[in-house]
C-alpha positions as CSV (number, residue, x, y, z in Angstrom):
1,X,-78.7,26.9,-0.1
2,X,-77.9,23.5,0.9
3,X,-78.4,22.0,-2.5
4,X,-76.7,24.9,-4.5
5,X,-73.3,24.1,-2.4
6,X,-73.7,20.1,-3.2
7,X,-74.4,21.2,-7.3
8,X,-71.3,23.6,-7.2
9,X,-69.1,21.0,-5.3
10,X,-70.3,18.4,-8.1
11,X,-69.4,20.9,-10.9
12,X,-66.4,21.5,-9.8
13,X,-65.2,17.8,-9.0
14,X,-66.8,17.3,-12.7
15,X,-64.6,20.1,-14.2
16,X,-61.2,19.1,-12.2
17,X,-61.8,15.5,-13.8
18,X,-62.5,16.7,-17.2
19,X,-59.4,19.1,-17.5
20,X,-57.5,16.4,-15.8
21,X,-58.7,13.8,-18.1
22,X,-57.7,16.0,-20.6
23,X,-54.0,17.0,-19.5
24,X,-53.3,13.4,-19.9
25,X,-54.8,13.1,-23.3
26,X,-53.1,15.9,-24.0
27,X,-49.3,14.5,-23.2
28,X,-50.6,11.3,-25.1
29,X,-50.3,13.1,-28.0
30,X,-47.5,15.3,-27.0
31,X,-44.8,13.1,-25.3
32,X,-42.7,11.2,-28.2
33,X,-43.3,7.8,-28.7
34,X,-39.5,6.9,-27.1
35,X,-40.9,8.0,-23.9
36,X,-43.6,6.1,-23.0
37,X,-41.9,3.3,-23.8
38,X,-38.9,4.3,-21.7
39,X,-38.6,2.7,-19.0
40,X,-34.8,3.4,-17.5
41,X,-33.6,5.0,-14.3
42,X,-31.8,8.7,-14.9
43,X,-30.6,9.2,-11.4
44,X,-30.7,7.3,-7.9
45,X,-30.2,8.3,-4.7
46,X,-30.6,7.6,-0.9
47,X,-31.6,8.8,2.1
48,X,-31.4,9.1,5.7
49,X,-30.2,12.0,8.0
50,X,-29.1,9.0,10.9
51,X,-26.7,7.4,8.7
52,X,-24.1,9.3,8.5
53,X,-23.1,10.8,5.0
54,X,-25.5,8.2,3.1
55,X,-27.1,11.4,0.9
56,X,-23.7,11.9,-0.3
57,X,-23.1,8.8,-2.0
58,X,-23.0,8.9,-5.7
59,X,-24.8,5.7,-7.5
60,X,-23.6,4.6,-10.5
61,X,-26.6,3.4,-13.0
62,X,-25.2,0.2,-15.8
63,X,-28.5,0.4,-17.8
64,X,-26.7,-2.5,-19.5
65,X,-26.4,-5.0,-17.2
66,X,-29.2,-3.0,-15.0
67,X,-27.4,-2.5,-12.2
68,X,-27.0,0.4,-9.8
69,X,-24.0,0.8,-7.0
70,X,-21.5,3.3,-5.7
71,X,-17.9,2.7,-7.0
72,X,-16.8,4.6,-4.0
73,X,-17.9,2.1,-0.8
74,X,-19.3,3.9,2.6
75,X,-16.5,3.7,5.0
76,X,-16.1,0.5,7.2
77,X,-18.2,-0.1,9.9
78,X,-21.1,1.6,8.0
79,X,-24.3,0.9,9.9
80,X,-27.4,0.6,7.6
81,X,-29.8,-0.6,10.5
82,X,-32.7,1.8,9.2
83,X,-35.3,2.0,6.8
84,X,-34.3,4.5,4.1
85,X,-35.9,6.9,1.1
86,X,-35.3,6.7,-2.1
87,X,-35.2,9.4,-4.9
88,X,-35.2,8.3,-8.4
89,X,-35.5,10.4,-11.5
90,X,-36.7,9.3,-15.3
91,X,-35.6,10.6,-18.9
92,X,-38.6,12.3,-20.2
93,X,-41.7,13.8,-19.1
94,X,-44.0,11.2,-18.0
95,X,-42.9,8.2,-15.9
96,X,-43.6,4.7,-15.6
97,X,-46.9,3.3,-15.0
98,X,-45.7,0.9,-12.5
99,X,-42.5,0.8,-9.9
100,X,-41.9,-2.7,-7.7
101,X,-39.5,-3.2,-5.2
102,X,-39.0,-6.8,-4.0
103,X,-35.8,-6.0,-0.9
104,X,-33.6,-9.4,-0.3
105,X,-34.1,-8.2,3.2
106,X,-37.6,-9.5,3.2
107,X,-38.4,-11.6,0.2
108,X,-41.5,-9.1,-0.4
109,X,-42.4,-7.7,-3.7
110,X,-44.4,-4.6,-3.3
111,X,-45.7,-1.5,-5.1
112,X,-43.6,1.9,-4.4
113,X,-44.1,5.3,-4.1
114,X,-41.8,8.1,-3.1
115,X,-42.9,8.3,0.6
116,X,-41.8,4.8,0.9
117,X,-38.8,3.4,3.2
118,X,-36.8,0.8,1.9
119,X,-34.8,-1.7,4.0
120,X,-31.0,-0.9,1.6
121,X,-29.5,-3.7,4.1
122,X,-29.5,-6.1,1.3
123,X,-29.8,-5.6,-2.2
124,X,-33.2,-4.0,-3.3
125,X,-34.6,-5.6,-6.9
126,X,-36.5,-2.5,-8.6
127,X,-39.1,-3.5,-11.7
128,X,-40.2,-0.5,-14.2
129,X,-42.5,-0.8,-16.1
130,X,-42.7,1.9,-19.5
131,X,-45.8,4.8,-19.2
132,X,-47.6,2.6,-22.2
133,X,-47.0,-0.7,-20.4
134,X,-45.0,-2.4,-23.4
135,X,-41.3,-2.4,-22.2
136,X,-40.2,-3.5,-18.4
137,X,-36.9,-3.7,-17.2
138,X,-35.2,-4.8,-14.2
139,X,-32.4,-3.7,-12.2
140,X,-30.5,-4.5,-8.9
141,X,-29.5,-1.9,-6.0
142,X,-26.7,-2.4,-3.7
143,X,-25.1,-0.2,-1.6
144,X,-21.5,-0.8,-1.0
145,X,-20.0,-1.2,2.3
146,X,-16.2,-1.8,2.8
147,X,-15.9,-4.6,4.6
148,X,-12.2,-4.7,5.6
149,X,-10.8,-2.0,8.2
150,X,-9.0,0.2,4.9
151,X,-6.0,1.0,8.0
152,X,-5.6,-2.6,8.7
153,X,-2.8,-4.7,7.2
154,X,-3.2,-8.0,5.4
155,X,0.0,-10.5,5.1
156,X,0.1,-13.1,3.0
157,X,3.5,-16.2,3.2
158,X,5.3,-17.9,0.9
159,X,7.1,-21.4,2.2
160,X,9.6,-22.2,0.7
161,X,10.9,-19.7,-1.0
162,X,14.2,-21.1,-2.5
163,X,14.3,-24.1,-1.3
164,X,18.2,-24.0,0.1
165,X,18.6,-24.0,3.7
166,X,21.6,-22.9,4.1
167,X,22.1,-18.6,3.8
168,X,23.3,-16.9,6.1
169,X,23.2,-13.5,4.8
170,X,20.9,-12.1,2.0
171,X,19.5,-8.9,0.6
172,X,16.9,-8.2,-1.7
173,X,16.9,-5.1,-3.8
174,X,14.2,-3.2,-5.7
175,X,14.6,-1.9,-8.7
176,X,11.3,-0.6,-11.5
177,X,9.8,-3.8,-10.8
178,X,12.9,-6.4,-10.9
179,X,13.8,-7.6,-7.6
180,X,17.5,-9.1,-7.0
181,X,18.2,-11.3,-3.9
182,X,21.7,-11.8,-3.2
183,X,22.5,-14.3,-0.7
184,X,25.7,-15.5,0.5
185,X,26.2,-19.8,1.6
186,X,29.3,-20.9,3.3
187,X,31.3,-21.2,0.1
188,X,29.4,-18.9,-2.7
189,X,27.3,-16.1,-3.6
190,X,24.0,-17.2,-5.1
191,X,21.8,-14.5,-6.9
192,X,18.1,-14.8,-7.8
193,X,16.1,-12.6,-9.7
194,X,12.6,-11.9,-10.7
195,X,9.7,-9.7,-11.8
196,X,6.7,-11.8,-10.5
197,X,6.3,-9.8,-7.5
198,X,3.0,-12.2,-6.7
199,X,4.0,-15.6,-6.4
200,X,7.7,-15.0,-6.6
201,X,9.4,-17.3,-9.1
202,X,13.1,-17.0,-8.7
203,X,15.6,-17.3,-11.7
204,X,19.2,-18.4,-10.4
205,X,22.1,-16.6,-12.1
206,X,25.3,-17.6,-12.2
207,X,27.6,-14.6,-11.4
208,X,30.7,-13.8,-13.0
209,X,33.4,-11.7,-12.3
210,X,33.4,-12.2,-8.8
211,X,36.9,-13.4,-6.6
212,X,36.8,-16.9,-5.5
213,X,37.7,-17.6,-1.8
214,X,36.4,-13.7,-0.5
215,X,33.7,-13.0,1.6
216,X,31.3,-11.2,0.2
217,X,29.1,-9.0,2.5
218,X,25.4,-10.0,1.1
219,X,23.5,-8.0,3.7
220,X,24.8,-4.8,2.8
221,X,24.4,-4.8,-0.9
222,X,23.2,-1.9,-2.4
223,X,21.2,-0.5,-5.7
224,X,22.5,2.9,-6.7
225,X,21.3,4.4,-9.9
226,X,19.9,1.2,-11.6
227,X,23.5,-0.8,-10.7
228,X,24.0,-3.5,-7.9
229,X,26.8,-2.9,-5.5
230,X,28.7,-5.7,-3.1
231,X,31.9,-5.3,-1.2
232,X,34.2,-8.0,-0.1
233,X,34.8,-8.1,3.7
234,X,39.1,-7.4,1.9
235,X,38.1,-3.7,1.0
236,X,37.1,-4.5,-2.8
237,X,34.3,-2.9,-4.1
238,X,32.4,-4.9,-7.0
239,X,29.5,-3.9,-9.4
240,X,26.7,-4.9,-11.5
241,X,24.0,-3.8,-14.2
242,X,22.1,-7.2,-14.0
243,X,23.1,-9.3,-11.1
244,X,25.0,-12.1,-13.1
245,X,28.6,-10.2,-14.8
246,X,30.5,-8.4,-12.3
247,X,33.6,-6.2,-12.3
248,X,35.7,-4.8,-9.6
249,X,35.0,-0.7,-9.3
250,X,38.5,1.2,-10.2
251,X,39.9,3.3,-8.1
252,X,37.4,2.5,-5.2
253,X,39.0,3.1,-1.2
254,X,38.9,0.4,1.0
255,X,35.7,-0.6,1.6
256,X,34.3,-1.0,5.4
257,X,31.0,-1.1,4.7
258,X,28.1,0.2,2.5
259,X,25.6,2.0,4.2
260,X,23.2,2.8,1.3
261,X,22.5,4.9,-1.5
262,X,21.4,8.8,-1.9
263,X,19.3,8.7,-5.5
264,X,18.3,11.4,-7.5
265,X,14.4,12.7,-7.4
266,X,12.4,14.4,-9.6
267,X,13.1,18.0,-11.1
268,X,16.8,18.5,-9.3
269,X,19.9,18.0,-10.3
270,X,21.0,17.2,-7.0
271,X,24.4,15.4,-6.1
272,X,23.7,11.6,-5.7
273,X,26.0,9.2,-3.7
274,X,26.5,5.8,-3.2
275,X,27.7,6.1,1.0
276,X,30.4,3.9,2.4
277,X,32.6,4.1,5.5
278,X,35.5,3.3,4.2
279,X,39.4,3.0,5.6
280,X,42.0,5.3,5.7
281,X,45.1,4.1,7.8
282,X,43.9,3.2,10.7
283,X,40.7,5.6,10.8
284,X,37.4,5.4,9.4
285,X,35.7,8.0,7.4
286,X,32.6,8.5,5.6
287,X,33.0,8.8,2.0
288,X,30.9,8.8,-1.2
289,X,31.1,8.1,-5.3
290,X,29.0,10.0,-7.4
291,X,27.4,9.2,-10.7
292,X,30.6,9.8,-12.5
293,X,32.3,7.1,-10.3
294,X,34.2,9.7,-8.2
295,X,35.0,9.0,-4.5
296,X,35.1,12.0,-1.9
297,X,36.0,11.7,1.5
298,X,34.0,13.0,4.4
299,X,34.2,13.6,7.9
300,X,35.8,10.9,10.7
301,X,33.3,7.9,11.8
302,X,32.1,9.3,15.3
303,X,32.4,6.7,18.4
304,X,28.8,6.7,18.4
305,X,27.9,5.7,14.8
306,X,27.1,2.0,13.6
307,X,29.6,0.0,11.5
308,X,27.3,-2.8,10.9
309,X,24.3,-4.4,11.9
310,X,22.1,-1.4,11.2
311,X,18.9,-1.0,9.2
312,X,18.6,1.0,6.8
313,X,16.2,3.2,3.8
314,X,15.9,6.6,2.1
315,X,13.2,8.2,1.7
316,X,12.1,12.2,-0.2
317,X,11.4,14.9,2.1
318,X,11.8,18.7,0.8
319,X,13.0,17.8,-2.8
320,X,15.7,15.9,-1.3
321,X,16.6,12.1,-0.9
322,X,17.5,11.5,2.7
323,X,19.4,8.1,3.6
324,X,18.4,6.8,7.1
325,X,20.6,4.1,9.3
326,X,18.4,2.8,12.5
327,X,20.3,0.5,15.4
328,X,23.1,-1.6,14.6
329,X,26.2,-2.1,16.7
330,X,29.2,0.1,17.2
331,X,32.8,-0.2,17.1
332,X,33.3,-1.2,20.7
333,X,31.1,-4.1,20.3
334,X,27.6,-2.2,22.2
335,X,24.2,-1.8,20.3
336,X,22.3,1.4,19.7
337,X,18.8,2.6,19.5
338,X,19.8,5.7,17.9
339,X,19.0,6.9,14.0
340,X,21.0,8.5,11.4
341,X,20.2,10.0,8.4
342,X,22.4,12.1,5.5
343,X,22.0,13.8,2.0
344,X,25.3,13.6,0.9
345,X,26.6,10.1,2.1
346,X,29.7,12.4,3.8
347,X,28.0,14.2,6.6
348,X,25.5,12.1,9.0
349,X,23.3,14.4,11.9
350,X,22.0,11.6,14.7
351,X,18.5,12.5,14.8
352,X,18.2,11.4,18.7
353,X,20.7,12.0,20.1
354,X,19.6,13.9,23.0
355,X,15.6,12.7,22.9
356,X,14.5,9.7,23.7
357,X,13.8,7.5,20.7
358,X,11.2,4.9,21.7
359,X,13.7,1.8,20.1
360,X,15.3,-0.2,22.2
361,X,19.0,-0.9,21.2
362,X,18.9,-3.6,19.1
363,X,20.8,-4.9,15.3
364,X,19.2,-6.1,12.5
365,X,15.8,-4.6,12.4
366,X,14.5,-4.7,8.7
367,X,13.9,-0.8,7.8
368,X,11.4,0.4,4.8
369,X,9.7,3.7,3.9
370,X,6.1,2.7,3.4
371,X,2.5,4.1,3.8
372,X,4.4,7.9,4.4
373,X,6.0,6.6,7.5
374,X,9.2,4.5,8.1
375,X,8.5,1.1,9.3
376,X,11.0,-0.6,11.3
377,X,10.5,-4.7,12.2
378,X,11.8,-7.2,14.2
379,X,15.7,-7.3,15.7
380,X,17.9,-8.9,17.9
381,X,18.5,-7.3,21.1
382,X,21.7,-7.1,23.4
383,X,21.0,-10.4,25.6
384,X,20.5,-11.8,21.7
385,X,16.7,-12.1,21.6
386,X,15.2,-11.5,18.5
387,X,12.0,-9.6,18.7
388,X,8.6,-9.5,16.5
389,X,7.5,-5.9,17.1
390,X,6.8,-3.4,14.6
391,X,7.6,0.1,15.0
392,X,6.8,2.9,13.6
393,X,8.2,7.2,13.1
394,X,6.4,9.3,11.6
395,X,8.9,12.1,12.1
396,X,11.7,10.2,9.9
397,X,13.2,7.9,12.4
398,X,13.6,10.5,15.2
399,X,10.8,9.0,17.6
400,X,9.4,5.4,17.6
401,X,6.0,3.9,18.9
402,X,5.1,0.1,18.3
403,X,2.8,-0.3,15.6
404,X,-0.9,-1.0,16.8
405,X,-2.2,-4.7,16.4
406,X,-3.9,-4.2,13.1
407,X,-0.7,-3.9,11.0
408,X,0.6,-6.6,12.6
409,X,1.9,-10.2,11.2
410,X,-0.4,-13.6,12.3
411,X,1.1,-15.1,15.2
412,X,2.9,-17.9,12.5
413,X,5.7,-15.1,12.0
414,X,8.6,-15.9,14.1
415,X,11.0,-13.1,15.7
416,X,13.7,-12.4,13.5
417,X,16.7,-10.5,13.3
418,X,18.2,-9.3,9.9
419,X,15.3,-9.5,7.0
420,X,15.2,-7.4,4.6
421,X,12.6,-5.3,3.3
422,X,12.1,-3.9,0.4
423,X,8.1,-2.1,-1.0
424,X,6.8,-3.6,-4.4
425,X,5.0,-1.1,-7.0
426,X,1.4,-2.3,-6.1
427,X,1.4,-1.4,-2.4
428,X,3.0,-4.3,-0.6
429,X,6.0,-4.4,1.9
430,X,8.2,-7.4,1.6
431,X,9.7,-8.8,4.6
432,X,12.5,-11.8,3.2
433,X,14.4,-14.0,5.3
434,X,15.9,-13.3,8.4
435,X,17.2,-15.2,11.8
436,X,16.4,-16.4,15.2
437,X,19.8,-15.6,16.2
438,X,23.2,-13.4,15.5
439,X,24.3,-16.1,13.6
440,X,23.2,-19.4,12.1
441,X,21.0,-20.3,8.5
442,X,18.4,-17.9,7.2
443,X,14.6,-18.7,7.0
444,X,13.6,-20.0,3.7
445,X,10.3,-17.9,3.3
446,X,8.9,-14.4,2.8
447,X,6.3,-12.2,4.2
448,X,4.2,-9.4,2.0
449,X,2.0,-7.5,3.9
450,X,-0.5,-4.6,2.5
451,X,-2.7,-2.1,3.8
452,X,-6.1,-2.5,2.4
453,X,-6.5,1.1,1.3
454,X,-3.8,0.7,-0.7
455,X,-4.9,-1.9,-3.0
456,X,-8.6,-0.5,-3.2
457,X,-8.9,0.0,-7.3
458,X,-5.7,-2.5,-7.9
């Protein structure tokens, strides 16, 4: 009995080598030639339930350049302190005759089989060699990490920036790329312009068309429907399609300040306004031009609202452009902390008026729409200290909280009063200028700051 189970056991180990010796014969002669000589990866993939969303990530495969990555990097402050699996696939039938790892972790080059763990903390070199042994190829595995917080914000300085000490107001206004900085000396208007929003090479024009001997209010210039606005400090309203030849605007009120522009947006037809508080008598009203030049007058200036000194930015919110004054000092000489916004340049609701805002009163805080939330920075408070904080609403300048420390300047950025800020088309937000003081010379420099997310992909 003993010896019949040891003949059947040998049979049978006989028979399962003969039928497996001839399965393989058999896809010798049935797998094309291409693919035993193949020797590429199909698909790649990781694994490891303790890293956190690892068998999600989606490998890209360059079979020219033979190496294999995920465009889209694991979030920042992904851990990969583990061994981990690794799941590969192959075109064809029959796969290679050899797989080698050699991880950059260790500096070891060993054989590898499914069951394996890999150390994917460094790169992982992976060499195939084809099912007939003629063709090898090599590729290299990484797994990308971001290494930069994506919420943090990076800043980067340029000193000097125009090399002329002596501003003492300026603005700088967006438009499709082409940036205009106006800036007023003691005794003339100096515009620069550019499109090199990177290292910010300045073209001086020489503007024409402008009074000699007025004071032309630099800081509140504004951009309304692709034309540049200034006022002189007389009432006289002047305009301009490039920066350099100026005419005076027809028919214009008296002119007590510009406090911004109300554009169109997309699919409306809107009403647009270029808003103004302008003179009549001795009161001030709110009144706006539209596209076709024509001036309508709106309600009194309240007690309450800002005449200069005030920060300002629109912004879309329910198919509508909103315009948005923060801060800024009143008639009577005080500062507020409050915000105002309007659609129509005519009508202006205080948006915290009877909730606390978060600001303290201050003037000249540099205002910007950017990342989805408005961004307030720096201003000059009441006992004339200029501050370095950053603020932030996320509610459209109704409530305020200090930014946290990660979007925050380097300690080289001074407090400042009156910058201006304007966002370029790649992601950045421009902070140019600005003062220690009420009063006295500009800073010759400027200030770009980006949050990484937004330039992942640029």
């Amino acid at each position: 009995m003993r010896n019949n189970g040891l003949r059947a056991a040998c049979v049978a180990g006989l028979t399962a080598l003969v039928l497996s010796s001839c399965l393989k014969e058999e896809n010798q002669r049935t797998t094309p030639e291409w693919q035993k000589k193949n020797c590429q990866i199909a698909s790649f993939s990781l694994k490891n339930d303790s890293i956190k969303g690892l068998s999600q990530v989606v490998f890209t495969i360059d079979q020219l350049k033979g190496e294999i990555y995920n465009t889209d990097s694991m979030p920042y402050g992904t851990k990969i302190d583990r061994k981990v699996l690794i799941q590969i696939a192959y075109d064809g039938a029959v796969g290679p005759s050899s797989v080698e790892f050699q991880q950059e972790a260790t500096g070891k080059r060993t054989s590898w089989r499914s069951t394996d763990s890999v150390d994917f903390s460094r790169p992982v070199r992976i060499y195939i060699t084809s099912y007939d042994r003629t063709q090898a190829k090599t590729y290299i595995a990484r797994l990308n990490i971001h290494q930069q917080d994506p919420d943090s914000m990076a800043w980067l300085h340029s000193y000097p920036l125009l090399g002329h000490g002596s501003i003492t107001d300026e603005s700088l206004l967006a438009d499709a790329g082409t940036y205009l900085l106006l800036a007023r000396t003691a005794d003339a208007l100096r515009v620069y312009r550019t499109s090199d929003a990177q290292d910010w090479r300045w073209t001086l024009l020489t503007p024409s068309g402008l009074p000699a001997g007025k004071t032309l209010d630099a800081a509140r210039a504004t951009l309304f429907r692709h034309t540049y606005y200034i006022y002189s400090t007389d009432g006289a309203l002047y305009r301009s399609a490039d920066g350099a030849a100026w005419t005076t605007v027809a028919g214009a009120p008296t002119i007590v300040s510009l406090l911004g522009a109300v554009d169109t947006v997309a699919h409306t037809t809107r009403t647009v306004a270029l808003a103004a508080i302008i003179r009549q008598g001795d009161a001030l009203h709110f009144a706006s031009m539209d596209a076709a030049g024509k001036w309508t007058t709106g309600e009194a200036v309240p007690a309450t609202f800002p005449t200069e000194g005030f920060g300002s930015t629109n912004y879309e919110a329910a198919h509508r452009r909103h315009l948005l004054l923060v801060g800024g000092r009143r008639r009577d000489g005080s500062l507020t902390n409050q915000a105002w916004e309007t659609t129509d340049g005519r009508t202006w609701v205080c948006l915290n008026e009877n909730i606390a805002s978060g600001l303290p009163a201050l003037e000249g805080a540099a205002v910007a729409m950017y990342d989805g939330k408005i961004y307030l920075m720096g201003g000059i408070n009441a006992s004339g200290a200029a501050s370095r904080t950053l603020y932030l609403s996320t509610d459209r300048g109704a409530t305020w909280i200090a930014a946290a420390h990660k979007l925050l300047p380097p300690g080289e950025f001074a407090a400042r009063g009156y910058a201006s800020a304007v966002t370029t088309l790649d992601g950045y937000l421009i902070l140019i200028g600005g003062r220690t003081s009420r009063t006295g010379f500009m800073m010759d420099e400027l200030w770009r700051g980006r949050i990484n997310r937004l330039g992942y992909g640029r």
